[in-house]
C-alpha positions as CSV (number, residue, x, y, z in Angstrom):
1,X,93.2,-82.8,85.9
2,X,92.3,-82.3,82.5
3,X,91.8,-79.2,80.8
4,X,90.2,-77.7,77.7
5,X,91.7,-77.6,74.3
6,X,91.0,-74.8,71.4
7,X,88.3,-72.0,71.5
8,X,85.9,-71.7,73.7
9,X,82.3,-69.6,72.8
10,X,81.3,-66.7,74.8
11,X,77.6,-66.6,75.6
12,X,77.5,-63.0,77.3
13,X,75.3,-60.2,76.3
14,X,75.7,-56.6,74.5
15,X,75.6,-53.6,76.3
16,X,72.7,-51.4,75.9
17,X,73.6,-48.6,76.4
18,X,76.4,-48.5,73.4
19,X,73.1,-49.2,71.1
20,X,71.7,-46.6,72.6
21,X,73.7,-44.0,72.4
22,X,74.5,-44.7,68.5
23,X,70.9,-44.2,67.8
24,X,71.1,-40.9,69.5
25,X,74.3,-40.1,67.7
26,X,72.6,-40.9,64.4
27,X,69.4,-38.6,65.0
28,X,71.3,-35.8,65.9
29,X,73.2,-35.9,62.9
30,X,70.6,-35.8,60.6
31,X,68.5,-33.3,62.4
32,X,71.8,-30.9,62.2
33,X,72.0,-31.9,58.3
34,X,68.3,-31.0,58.1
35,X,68.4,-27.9,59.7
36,X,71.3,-26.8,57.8
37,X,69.6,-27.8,54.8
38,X,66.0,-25.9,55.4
39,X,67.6,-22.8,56.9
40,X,67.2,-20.8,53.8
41,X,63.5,-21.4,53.9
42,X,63.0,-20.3,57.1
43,X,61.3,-16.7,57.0
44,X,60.1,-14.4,59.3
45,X,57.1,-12.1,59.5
46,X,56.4,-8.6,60.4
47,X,56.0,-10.0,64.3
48,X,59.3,-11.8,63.9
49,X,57.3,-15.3,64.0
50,X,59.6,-17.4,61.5
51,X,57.8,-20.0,59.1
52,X,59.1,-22.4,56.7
53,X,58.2,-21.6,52.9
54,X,59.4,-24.4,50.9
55,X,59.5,-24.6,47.1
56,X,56.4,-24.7,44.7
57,X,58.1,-28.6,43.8
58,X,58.2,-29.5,47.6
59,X,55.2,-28.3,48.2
60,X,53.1,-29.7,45.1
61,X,52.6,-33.2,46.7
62,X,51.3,-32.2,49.8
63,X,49.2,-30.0,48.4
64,X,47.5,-32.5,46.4
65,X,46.9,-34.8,49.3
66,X,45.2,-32.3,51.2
67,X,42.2,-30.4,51.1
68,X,42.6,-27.3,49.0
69,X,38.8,-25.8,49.7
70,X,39.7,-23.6,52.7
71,X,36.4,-23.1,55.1
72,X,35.0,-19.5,54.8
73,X,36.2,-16.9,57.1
74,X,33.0,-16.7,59.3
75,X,33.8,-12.8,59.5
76,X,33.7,-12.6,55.6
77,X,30.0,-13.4,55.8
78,X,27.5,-11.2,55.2
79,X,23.9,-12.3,55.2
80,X,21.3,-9.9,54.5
81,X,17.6,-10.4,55.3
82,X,15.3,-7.9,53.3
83,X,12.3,-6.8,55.7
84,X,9.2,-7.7,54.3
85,X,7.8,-4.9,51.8
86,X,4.0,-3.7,53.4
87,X,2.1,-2.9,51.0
88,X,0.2,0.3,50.9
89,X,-3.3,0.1,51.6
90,X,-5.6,0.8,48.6
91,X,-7.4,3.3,48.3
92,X,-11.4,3.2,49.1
93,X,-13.2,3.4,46.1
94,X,-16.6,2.5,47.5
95,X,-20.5,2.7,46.0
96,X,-23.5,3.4,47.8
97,X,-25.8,0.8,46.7
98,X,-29.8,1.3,46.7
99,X,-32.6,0.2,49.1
100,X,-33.4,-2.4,47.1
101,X,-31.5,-5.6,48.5
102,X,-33.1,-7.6,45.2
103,X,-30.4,-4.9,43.2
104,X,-27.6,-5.4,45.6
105,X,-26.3,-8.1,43.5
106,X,-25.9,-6.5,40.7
107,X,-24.9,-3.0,42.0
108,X,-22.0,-4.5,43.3
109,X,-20.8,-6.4,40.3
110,X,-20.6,-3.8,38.0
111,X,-19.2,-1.7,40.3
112,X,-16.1,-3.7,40.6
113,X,-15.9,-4.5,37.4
114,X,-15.7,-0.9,37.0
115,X,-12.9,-0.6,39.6
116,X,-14.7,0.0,42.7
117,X,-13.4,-1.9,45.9
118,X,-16.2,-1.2,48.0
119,X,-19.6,-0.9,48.9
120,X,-21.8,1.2,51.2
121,X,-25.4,-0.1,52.3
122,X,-27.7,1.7,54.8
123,X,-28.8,-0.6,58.0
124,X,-30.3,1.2,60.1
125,X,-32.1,4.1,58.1
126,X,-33.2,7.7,59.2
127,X,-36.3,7.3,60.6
128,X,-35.5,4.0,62.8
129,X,-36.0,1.1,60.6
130,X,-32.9,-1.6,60.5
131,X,-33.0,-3.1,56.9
132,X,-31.4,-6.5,57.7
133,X,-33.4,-9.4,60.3
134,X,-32.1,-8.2,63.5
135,X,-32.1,-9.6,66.9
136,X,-32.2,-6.2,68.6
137,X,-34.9,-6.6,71.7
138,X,-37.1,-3.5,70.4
139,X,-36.1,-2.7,67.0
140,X,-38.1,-2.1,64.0
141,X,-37.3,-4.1,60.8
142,X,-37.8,-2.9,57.2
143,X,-40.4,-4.9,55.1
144,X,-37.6,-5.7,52.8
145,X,-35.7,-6.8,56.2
146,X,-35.7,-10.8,55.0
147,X,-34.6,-10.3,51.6
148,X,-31.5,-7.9,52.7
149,X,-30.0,-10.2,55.1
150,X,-30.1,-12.7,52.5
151,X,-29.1,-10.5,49.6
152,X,-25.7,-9.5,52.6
153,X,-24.5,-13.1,52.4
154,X,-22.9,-12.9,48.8
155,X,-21.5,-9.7,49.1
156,X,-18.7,-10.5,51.5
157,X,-14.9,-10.9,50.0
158,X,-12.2,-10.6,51.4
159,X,-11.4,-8.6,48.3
160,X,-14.1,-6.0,48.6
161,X,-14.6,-3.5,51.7
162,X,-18.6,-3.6,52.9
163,X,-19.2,-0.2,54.9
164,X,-22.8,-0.2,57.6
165,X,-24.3,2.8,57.0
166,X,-26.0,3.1,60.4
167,X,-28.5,6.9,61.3
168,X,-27.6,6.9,64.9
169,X,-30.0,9.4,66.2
170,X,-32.9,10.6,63.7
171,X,-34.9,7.6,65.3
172,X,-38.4,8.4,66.0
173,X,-39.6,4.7,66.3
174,X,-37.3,3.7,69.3
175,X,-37.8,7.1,70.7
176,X,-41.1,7.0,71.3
177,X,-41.2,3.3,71.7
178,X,-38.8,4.1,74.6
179,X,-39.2,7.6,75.9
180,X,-37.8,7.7,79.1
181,X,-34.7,5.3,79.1
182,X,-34.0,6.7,74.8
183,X,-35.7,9.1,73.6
184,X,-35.3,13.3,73.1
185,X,-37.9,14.9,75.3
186,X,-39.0,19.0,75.1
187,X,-39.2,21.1,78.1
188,X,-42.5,20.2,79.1
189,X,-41.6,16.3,79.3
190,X,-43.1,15.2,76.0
191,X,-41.4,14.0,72.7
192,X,-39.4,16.5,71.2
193,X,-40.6,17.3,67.7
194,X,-37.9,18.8,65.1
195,X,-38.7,21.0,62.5
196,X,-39.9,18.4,60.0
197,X,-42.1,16.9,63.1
198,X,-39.9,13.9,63.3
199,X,-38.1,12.4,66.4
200,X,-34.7,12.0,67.9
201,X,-32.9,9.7,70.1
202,X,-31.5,11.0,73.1
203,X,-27.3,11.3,73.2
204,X,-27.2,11.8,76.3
205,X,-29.8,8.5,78.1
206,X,-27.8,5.3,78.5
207,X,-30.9,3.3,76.4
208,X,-29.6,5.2,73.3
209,X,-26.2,4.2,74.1
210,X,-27.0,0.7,74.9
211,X,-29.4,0.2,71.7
212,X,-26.4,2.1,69.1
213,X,-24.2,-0.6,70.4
214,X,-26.1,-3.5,70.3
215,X,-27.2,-2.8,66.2
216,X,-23.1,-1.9,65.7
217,X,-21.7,-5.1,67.2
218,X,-24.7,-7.1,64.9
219,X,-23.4,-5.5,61.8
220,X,-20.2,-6.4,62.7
221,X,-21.4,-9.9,63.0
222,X,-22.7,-10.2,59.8
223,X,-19.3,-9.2,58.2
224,X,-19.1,-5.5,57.7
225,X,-15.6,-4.0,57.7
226,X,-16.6,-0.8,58.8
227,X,-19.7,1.0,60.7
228,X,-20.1,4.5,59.2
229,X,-22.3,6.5,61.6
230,X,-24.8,9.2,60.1
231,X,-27.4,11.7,61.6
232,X,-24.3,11.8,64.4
233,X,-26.0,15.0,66.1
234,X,-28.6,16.8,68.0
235,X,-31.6,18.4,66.2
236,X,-30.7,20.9,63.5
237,X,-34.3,22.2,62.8
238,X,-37.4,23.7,65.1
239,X,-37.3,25.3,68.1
240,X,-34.2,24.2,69.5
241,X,-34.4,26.0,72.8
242,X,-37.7,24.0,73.9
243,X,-35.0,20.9,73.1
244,X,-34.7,19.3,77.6
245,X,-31.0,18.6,77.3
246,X,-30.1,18.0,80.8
247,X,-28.0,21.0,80.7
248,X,-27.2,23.5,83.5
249,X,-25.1,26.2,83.5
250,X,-22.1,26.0,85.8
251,X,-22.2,22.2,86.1
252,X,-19.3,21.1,84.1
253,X,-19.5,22.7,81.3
254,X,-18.6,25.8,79.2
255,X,-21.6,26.0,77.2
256,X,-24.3,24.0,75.8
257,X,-22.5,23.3,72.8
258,X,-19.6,21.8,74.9
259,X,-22.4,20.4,76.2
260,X,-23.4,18.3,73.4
261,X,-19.9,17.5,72.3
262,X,-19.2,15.8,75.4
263,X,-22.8,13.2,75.0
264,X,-21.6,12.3,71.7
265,X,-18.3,12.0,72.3
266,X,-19.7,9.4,74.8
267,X,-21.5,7.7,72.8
268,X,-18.4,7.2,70.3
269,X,-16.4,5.7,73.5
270,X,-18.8,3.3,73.9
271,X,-18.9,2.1,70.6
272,X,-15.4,1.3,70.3
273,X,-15.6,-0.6,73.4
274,X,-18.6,-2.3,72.0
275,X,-16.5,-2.8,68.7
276,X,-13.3,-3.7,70.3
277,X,-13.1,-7.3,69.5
278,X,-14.1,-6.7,65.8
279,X,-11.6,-5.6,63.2
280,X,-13.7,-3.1,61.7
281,X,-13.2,0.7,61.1
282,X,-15.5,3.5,62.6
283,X,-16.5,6.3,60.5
284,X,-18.9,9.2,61.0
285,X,-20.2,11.3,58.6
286,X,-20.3,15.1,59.7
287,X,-21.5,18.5,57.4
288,X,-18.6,20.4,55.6
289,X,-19.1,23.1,57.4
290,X,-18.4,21.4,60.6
291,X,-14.8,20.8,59.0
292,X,-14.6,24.6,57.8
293,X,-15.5,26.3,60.9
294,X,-18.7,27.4,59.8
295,X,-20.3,25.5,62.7
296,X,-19.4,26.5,66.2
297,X,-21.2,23.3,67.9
298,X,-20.0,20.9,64.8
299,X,-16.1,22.7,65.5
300,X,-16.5,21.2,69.1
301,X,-18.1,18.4,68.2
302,X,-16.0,17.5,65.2
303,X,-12.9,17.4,67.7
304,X,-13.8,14.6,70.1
305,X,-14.6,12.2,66.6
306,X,-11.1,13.2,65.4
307,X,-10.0,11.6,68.6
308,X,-11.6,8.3,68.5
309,X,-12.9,7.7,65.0
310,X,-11.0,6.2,62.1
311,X,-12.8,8.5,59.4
312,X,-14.8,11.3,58.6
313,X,-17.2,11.5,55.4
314,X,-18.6,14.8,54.3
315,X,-19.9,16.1,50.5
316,X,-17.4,18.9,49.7
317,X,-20.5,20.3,47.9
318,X,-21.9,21.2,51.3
319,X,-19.0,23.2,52.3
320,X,-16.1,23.5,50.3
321,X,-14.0,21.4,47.9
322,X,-12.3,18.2,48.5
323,X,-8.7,19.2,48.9
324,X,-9.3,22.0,51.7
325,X,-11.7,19.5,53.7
326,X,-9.3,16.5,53.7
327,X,-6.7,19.1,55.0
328,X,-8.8,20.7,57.4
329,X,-9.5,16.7,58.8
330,X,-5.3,16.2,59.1
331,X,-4.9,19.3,60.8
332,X,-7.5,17.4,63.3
333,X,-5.4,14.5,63.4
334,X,-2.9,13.6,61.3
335,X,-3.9,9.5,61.4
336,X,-7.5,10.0,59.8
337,X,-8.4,9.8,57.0
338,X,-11.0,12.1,55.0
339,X,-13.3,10.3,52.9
340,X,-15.1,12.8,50.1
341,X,-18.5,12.0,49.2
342,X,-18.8,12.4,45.5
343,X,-21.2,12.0,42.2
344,X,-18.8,11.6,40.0
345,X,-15.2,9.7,40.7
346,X,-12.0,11.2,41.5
347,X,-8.9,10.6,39.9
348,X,-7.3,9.3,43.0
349,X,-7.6,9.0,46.6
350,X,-10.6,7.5,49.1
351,X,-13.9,8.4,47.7
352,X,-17.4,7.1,48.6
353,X,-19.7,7.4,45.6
354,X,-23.2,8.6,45.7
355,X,-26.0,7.8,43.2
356,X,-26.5,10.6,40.6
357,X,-29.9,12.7,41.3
């Protein structure tokens, strides 16, 4: 039998595990050298958290990899929005302009180039006549009716304030025109004649109210900012006790001047229900002495339009000076405004300016 001479190779294999294990043995000495080694870097904070702080030369090149520009604490922001600053209305500086449309023109132009912001124009005039083309079913126009209404169309800006000067009941045209349903009747059942032997609308007749509202809302439409109402009253003149009010003691009402406060006071709800839909301001013009006390029926009346009107006109020369007027209207309510009637300017404040006589 023969047999094998020399060496022979052997083809087994290593044993994993031995390699292994060395790797182990390796990482675990150098993680012991490198905790030994950082261990005087560790620190610890107030919670006894510990962090590694390593030196400003160990620390250089990893600072210069990264991102320096730290994001913004959210909680460091502060934004602040200003509210928007409202301005404080202007004053009214207004001017009554003539009955002369052809002059309207040029009223108005030199009264703003004279500082005025305003203007006042009369529409519907003591007497009855509207002085602008009106649609009203039974009105009466002015002969210069054509000519205003086109004179009105340049005087609109949204700069300038236009103010309706409207007489609601010294109106002897409609009132006889339309006795039963408008107009003022005496005791014996005809037309009441005042003192001056004119006529009067009726406060208290739904035609009245109906035919005020109607001329309001078309002044509105033609671009008026305000409606100032004038000749806001019963008769002040002639034998007021042959006056048919509709008025019985013990039916509602105190007295007959309570009376009276309470139809115009009615008549001022339904214009701002006619008027509601318009941004426009409602004025009435009163006598000082309503204001002062001077009047018992104007004191009662004067109450119910410092509840639903915007302002109240008055000449101080009537009844007192500016200052104690405009106080006497906040005392009525402390959100309207007093506008003084003057001849001459003011240095400041609202002011409606009448022509010079």
């Amino acid at each position: 039998m023969a047999t094998s001479r020399g060496y022979s190779s052997y083809h087994g294999r290593t044993p994993h595990g031995k390699v292994v294990l060395t790797i182990l043995l390796i990482l675990i000495i150098l993680a012991a050298s490198a905790s030994m080694l950082l261990q005087k870097y560790v620190v610890y904070d107030d919670s006894g958290k510990p962090h590694l702080e390593l030196p400003d030369g160990w620390s250089s090149q990893a600072d210069s990899s990264a991102d320096t520009s730290a994001a913004p604490n959210q909680d460091d922001l502060q934004i602040t929005i200003e509210p928007p600053q409202k301005e404080e209305p202007k004053a009214l500086a207004a001017v009554s302009l003539s009955d002369d449309p052809t002059a309207w023109t040029a009223e108005t132009e030199t009264a703003f180039a004279a500082g005025q912001n305003g203007f006042a124009v009369t529409m519907k005039a003591t007497g009855g006549r509207l002085q602008y083309a009106s649609q009203v079913p039974g009105a009466f126009l002015s002969s210069t009716a054509a000519e205003a209404s086109s004179a009105l169309t340049g005087l609109f800006t949204e700069e300038h304030h236009g103010i309706a000067r409207l007489s609601c009941f010294h109106d002897g045209l409609y009132a006889k025109a339309h006795l039963e349903d408008a107009g003022l009747k005496n005791t014996g059942g005809y037309i009441f004649y005042d003192g001056d032997s004119t006529n009067w609308l009726d406060p208290a007749k739904q035609g009245t109210s109906d035919y005020l509202c109607a001329v309001a809302k078309e002044c509105a439409d033609l671009g008026f900012d305000e409606i100032l109402l004038t000749d806001f009253s019963y008769p002040t003149v002639g034998k007021l006790n042959k006056i048919a009010y509709g008025y019985q003691e013990g039916a509602g009402y105190d007295s007959l001047a309570a009376f009276q406060a309470a139809q115009l006071d009615g008549i001022l709800a339904a214009l701002k229900t006619a008027l509601d839909s318009y941004d426009v301001t409602l004025s009435v013009e009163v006598p000082a002495a309503w204001l002062t006390g001077g009047d018992e029926t104007g004191s009662l009346i004067v109450q119910k339009i410092a509840a639903r009107a915007d302002r109240i006109y008055a000449q101080p020369g009537t009844g007192g000076d500016a200052a104690a007027l405009s106080t006497a209207v906040t005392a009525l309510n402390p959100n309207l405004t007093f506008v003084p009637e003057l001849t001459v300017p003011p240095e400041s404040g609202d002011y409606l300016l009448l022509p010079q006589t």
